[in-house]
C-alpha positions as CSV (number, residue, x, y, z in Angstrom):
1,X,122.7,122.6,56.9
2,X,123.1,119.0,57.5
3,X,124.3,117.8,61.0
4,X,128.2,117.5,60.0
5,X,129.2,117.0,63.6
6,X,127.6,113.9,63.8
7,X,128.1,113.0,59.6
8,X,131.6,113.8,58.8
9,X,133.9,110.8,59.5
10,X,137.0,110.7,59.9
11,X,137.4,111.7,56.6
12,X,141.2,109.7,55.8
13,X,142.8,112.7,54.1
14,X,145.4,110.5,52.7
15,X,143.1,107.8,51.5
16,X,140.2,107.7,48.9
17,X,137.7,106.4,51.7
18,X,135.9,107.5,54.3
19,X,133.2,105.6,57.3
20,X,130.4,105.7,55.1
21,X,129.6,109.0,56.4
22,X,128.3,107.7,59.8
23,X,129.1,109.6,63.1
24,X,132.6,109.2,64.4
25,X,134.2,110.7,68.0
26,X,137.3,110.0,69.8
27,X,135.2,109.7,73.5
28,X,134.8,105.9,74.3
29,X,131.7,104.9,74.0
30,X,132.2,103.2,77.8
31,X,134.6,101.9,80.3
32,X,137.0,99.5,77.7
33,X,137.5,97.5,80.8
34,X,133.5,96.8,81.3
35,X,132.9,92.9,81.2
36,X,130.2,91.8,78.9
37,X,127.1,91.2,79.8
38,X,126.4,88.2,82.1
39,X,123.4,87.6,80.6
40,X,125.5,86.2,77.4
41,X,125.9,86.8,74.1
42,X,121.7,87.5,73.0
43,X,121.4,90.3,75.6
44,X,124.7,92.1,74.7
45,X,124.7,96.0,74.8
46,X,121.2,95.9,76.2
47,X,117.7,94.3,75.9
48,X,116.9,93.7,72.2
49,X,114.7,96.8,71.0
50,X,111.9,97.5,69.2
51,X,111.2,95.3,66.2
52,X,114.0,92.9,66.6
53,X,112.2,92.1,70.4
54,X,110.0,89.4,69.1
55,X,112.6,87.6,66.3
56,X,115.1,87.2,69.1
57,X,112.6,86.5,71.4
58,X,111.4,83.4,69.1
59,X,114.5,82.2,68.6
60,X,115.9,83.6,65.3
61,X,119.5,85.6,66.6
62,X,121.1,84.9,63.7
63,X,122.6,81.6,65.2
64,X,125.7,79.7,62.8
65,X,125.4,83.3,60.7
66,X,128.9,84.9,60.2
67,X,129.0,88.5,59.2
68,X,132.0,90.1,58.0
69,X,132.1,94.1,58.5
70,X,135.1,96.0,56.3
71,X,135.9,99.7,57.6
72,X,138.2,101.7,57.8
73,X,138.3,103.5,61.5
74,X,138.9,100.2,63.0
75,X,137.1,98.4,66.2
76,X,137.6,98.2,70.3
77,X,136.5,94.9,70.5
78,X,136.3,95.7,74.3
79,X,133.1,97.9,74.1
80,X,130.0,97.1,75.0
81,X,130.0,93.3,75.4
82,X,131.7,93.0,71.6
83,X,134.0,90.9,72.4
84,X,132.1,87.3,72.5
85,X,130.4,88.4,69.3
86,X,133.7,88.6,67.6
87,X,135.1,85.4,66.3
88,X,138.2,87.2,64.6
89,X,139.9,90.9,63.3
90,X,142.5,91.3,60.8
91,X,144.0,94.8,60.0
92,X,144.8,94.9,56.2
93,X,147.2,97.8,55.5
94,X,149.3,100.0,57.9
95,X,147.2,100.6,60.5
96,X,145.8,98.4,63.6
97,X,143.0,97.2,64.1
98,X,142.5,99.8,66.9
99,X,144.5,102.6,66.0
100,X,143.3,106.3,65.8
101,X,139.6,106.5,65.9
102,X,137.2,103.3,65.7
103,X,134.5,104.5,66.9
104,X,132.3,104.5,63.7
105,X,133.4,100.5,63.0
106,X,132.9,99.9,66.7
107,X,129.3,101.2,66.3
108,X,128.7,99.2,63.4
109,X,129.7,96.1,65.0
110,X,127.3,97.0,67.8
111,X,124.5,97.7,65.5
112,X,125.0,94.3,64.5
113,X,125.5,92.4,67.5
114,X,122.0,94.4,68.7
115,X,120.4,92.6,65.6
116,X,121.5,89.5,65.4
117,X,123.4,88.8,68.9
118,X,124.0,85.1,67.8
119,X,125.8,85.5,64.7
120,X,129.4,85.5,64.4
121,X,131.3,88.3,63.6
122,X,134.7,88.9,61.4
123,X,136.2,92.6,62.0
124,X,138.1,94.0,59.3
125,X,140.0,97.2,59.0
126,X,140.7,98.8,55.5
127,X,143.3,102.2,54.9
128,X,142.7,102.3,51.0
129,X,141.4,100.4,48.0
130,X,144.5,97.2,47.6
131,X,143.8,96.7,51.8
132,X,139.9,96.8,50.9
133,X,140.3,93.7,48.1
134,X,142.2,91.9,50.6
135,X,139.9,92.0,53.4
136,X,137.2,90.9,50.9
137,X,139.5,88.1,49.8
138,X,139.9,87.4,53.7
139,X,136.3,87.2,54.5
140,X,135.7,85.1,51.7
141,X,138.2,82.8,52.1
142,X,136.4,82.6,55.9
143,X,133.3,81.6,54.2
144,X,131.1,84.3,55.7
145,X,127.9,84.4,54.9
146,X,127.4,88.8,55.0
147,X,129.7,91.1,54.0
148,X,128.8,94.4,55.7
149,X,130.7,97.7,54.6
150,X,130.2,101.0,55.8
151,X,132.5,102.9,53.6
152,X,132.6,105.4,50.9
153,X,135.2,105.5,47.7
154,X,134.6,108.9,46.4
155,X,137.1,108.5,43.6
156,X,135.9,106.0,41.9
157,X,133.7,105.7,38.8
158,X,130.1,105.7,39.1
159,X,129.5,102.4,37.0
160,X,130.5,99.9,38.9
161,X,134.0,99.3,36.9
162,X,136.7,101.0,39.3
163,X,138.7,98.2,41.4
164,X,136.4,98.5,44.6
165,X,133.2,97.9,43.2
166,X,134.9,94.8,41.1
167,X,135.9,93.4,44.5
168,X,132.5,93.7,45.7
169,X,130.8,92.2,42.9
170,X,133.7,89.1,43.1
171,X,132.3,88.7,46.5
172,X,128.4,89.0,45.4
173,X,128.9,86.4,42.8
174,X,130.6,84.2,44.9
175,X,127.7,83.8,46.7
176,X,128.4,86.3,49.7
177,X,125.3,89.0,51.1
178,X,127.0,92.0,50.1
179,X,125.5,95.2,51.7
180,X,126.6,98.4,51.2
181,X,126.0,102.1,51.6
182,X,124.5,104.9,49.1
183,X,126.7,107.5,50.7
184,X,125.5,110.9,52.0
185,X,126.7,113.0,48.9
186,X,123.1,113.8,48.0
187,X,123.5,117.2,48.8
188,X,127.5,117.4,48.1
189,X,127.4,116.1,44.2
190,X,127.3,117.2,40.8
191,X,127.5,115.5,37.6
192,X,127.3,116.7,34.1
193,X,128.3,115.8,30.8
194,X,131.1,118.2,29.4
195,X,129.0,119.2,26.7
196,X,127.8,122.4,24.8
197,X,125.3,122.7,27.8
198,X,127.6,122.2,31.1
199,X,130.7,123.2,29.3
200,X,132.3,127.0,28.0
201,X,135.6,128.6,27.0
202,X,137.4,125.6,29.4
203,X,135.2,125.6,32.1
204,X,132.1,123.8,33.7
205,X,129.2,125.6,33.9
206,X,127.0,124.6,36.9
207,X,123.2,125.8,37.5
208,X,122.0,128.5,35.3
209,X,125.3,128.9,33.6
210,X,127.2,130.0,37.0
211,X,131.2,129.1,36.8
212,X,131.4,129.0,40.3
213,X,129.6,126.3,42.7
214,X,129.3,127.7,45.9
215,X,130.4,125.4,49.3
216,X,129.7,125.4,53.2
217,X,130.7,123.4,56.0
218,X,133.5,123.0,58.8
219,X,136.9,124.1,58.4
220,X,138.4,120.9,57.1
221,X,137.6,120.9,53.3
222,X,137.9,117.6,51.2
223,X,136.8,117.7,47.7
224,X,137.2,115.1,44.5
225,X,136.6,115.5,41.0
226,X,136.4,112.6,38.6
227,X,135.4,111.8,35.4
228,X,135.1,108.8,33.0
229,X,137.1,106.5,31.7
230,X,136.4,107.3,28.1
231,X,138.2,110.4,29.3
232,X,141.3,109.2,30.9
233,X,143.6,111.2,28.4
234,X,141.9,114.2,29.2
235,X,142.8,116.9,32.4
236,X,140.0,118.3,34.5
237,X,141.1,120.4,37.6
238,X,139.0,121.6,40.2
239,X,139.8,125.2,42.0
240,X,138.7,126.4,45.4
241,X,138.7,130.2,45.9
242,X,137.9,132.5,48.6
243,X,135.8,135.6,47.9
244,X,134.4,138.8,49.9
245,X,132.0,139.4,47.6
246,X,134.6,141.7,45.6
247,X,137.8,140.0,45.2
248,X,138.6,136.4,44.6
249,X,141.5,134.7,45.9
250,X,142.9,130.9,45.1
251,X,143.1,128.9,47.9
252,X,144.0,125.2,46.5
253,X,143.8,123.7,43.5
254,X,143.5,120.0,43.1
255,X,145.9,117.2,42.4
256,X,146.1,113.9,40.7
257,X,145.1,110.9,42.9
258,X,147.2,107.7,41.2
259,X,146.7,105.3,44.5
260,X,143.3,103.9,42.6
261,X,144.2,104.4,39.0
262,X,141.4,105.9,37.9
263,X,141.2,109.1,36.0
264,X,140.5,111.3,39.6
265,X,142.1,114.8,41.5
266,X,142.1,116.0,45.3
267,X,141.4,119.2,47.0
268,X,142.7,118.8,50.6
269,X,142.6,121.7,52.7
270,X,142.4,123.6,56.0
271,X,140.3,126.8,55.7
272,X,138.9,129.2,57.5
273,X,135.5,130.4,58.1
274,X,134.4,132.3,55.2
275,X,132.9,132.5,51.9
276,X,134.5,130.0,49.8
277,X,133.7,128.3,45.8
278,X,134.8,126.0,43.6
279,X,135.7,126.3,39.7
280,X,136.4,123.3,37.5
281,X,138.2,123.6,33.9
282,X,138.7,121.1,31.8
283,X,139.9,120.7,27.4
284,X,139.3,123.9,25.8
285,X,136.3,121.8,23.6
286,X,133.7,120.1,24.8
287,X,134.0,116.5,25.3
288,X,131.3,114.6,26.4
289,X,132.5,112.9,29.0
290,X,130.8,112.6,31.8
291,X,132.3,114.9,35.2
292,X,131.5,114.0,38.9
293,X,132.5,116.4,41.8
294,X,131.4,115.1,45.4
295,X,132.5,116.3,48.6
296,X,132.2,114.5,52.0
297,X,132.7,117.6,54.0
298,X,130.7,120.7,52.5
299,X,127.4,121.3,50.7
300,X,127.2,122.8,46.8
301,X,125.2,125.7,46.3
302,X,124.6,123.7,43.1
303,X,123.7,120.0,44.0
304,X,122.4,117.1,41.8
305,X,121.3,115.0,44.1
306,X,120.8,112.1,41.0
307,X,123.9,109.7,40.9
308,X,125.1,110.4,44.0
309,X,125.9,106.7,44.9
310,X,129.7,105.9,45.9
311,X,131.1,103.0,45.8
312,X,131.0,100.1,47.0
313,X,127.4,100.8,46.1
314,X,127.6,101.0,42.7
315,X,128.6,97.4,42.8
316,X,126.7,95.3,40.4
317,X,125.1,92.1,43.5
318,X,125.4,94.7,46.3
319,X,122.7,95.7,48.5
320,X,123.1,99.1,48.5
321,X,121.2,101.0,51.7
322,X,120.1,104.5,51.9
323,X,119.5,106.5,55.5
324,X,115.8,106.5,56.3
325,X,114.7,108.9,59.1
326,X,111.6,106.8,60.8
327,X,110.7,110.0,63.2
328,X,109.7,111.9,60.3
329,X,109.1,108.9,57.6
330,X,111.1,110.0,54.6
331,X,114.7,108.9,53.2
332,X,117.4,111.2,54.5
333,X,118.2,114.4,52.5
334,X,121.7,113.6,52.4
335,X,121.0,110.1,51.7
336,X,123.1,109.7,48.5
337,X,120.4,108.6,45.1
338,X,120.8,107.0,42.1
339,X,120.6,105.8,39.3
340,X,124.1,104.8,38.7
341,X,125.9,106.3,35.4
342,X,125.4,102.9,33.8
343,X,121.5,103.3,34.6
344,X,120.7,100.5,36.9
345,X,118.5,102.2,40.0
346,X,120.8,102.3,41.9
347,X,119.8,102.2,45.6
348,X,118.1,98.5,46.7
349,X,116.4,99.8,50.0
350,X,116.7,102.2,52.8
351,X,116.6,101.6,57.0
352,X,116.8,103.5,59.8
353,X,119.8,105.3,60.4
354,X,118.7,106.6,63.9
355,X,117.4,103.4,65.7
356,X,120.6,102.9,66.9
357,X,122.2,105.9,66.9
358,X,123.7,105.9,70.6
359,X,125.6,102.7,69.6
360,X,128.2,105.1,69.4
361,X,129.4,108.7,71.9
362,X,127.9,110.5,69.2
363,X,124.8,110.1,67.1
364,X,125.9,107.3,65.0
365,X,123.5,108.2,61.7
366,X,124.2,108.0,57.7
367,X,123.6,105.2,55.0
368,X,127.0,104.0,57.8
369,X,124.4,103.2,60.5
370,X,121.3,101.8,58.1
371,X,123.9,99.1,56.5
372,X,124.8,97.0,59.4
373,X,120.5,97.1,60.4
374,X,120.4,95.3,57.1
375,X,123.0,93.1,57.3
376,X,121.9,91.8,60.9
377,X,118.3,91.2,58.8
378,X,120.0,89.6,56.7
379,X,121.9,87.1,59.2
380,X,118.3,86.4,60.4
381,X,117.2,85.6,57.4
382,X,119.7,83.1,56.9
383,X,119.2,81.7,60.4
384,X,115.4,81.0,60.1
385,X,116.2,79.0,56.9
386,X,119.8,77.8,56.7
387,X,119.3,76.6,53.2
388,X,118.3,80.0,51.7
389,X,121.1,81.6,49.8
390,X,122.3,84.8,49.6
391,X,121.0,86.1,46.9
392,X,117.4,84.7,47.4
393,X,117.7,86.0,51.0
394,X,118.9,89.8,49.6
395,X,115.4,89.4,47.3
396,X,113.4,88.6,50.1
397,X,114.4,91.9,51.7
398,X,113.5,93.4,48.7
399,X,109.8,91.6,48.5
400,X,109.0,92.3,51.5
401,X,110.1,95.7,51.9
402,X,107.7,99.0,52.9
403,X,107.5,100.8,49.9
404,X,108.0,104.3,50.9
405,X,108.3,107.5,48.7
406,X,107.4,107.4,45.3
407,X,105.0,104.6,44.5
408,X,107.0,101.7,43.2
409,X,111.0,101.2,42.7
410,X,112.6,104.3,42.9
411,X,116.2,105.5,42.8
412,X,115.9,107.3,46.2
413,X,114.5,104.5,48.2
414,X,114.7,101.4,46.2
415,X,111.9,98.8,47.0
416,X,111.3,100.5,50.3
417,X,112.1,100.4,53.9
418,X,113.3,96.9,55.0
419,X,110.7,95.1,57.4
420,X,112.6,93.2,59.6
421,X,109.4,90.9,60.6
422,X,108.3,90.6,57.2
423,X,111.3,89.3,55.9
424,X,112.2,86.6,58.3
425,X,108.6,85.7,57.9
426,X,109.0,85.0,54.2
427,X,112.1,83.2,55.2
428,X,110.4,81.0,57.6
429,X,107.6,80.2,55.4
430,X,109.9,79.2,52.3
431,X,111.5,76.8,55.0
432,X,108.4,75.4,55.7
433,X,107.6,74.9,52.1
């Protein structure tokens, strides 16, 4: 079973977002009173490691970069030496910037600040999809250069048309880096036309014509269903029961979601341990259109790990980033795939998602922790030539990426794993030239 205790974040059971999944605690990650380090802003939260040892150490930190990070936890500016990295924060919605637990955007903002110590950086804190269009509005209307955004809209439609993914486009065609995570639903998503195949007497049929997709996890159970637009005027409901093998009981059945307007339900519950499975009915004929369950707490019995991708990353002009575990060289298994359901690949690359995992008081791991090692690339990029844009800098990272997996572009790891060196080293020689 996948390492929830480190995955799950704090899953907003109110919103339709969570941190990406990337690890999340409620221990500080030091003493908030701790003065930064008086070795200035490049040596913050430590010596510079591994690959990024030799860019900082020739000069490229990511200097006159600013790099906007969205999420929704929220930051403590006051941990490890953050604070003169941070040239502003803005709360969007009805939270504060620090309230409840930020330890997952703190950790992102670290990551950053470890890869690119020199480059500014503009903290925003979302609660829901109007405060996430704002705070892409507010960065853009700061003239950042990155947009990093470690969060997940399980909701939405897996085309890039629902309101998030719109805003992030927006931002990509206005000439902003937009980088963005896959998710981690690859083992926690199913999709399926409502067809004669996937469909009978009013109810999906899962793998080998089962009715009932079996779950496992923690306690806390969150679980969406969407489908299509085509469909909006149709009902799907999803149904979790408990079972001892014999008898079957209803526990929770899902509810409309209208906060994103899209055609989507909610299960929200508290269960306890046992044996638990979901159900999902829909018109009494078969459709066609297209169903997605996903859940950011438990694992299916009966997973499609293909068109996984949440959004923001099904944003057409996103970078979107899959988890890639370097110890054992292969993508994540959770690490959500594509294509998307409008048949673009899908994911763009994968990074590590462990290199910097103690950025936070628990593993901080997830596409969450691989997006903000892109972005700081990416404001190195942009350092090492200042008159590279954007969108040439997000195809340099593709160039020059390690292709890993599959031979060629793939929808699990994109062009590859990015290469830090590589890429500012295309970057240099363009300026050059």
């Amino acid at each position: 079973m996948r390492e929830r205790s480190a995955l799950v974040a704090a899953s907003l059971a109110v919103l339709a977002l969570t941190a990406g999944i990337g690890a999340l605690a409620t221990t500080s990650l030091d003493d908030p009173d701790a003065s930064p380090s008086s070795a200035g802003r490049s040596s913050a939260d430590g010596a510079s490691s591994g690959r990024f040892a030799a860019l900082h150490a020739a000069g490229v930190t990511g200097e006159n970069v600013s790099v906007g990070v969205v999420d929704p936890t929220g930051f403590d500016v006051r941990r490890g030496g953050l604070r003169p990295h941070v040239a502003e924060t803005r709360a969007f919605g009805t939270r504060g910037l620090r309230a409840g637990d930020d330890d997952h955007g703190t950790a992102a903002a670290r990551v950053l600040a470890r890869t690119a110590p020199d480059a500014n950086l503009y903290l925003a804190r979302v609660d829901g999809v109007d405060s996430y269009r704002r705070a892409v509005d507010w960065l853009l209307a700061e003239g950042v250069d990155v947009i990093v955004a470690p969060v997940a809209f399980y909701g939405q439609p897996g085309d890039g048309t629902g309101p998030v993914a719109r805003a992030t486009t927006r931002a990509a065609n206005e000439g902003v880096l937009f980088v963005a995570p896959t998710g981690n639903l690859a083992e926690s998503h199913w999709s399926g036309r409502y067809d004669g195949e996937t469909a009978a007497n009013g109810t999906v049929l899962f793998a080998n014509d089962s009715r009932r997709n079996f779950v496992r996890g923690d306690t806390e159970m969150t679980v969406w269903l969407s489908w299509g637009r085509e469909g909006r005027n149709e009902d799907y409901t999803a149904e979790l029961y408990r079972t001892n093998g014999t008898v079957s009981r209803l526990v929770a059945r899902s509810q409309p979601y209208r906060a994103d307007a899209v055609p989507n339900e909610r299960i929200v519950a508290d269960v306890e341990p046992g044996r638990y499975y979901l159900v999902v009915h829909g018109p009494s004929e078969p459709t066609g259109t297209r169903v997605r369950l996903v859940s950011p707490t438990h694992e299916f019995q009966h997973a499609v790990a293909d068109g996984s991708v949440v959004a923001p990353g099904t944003a057409r002009g996103a970078v979107t980033v899959g988890a890639y575990n370097t110890r054992v060289d292969r993508v994540e298994p959770y690490s959500s795939r594509g294509p998307t359901a409008d048949g673009r690949t899908g994911v763009d690359l994968v990074a590590p998602d462990r290199r910097f995992a103690d950025a936070s008081s628990s593993e901080f791991v997830g596409s969450s922790a691989a997006v903000p090692y892109v972005g700081g690339t990416a404001a190195l990029l942009l350092d090492a030539d200042p008159t590279l844009s954007p969108r040439r800098a997000a195809l340099l990272l593709e160039l020059t990426a390690r292709d890993v997996g599959r031979p060629g572009i793939d929808a699990a790891t994109g062009h590859g794993e990015v290469a830090p060196d590589r890429a500012v080293r295309a970057a240099t020689n363009e300026s050059a030239t």
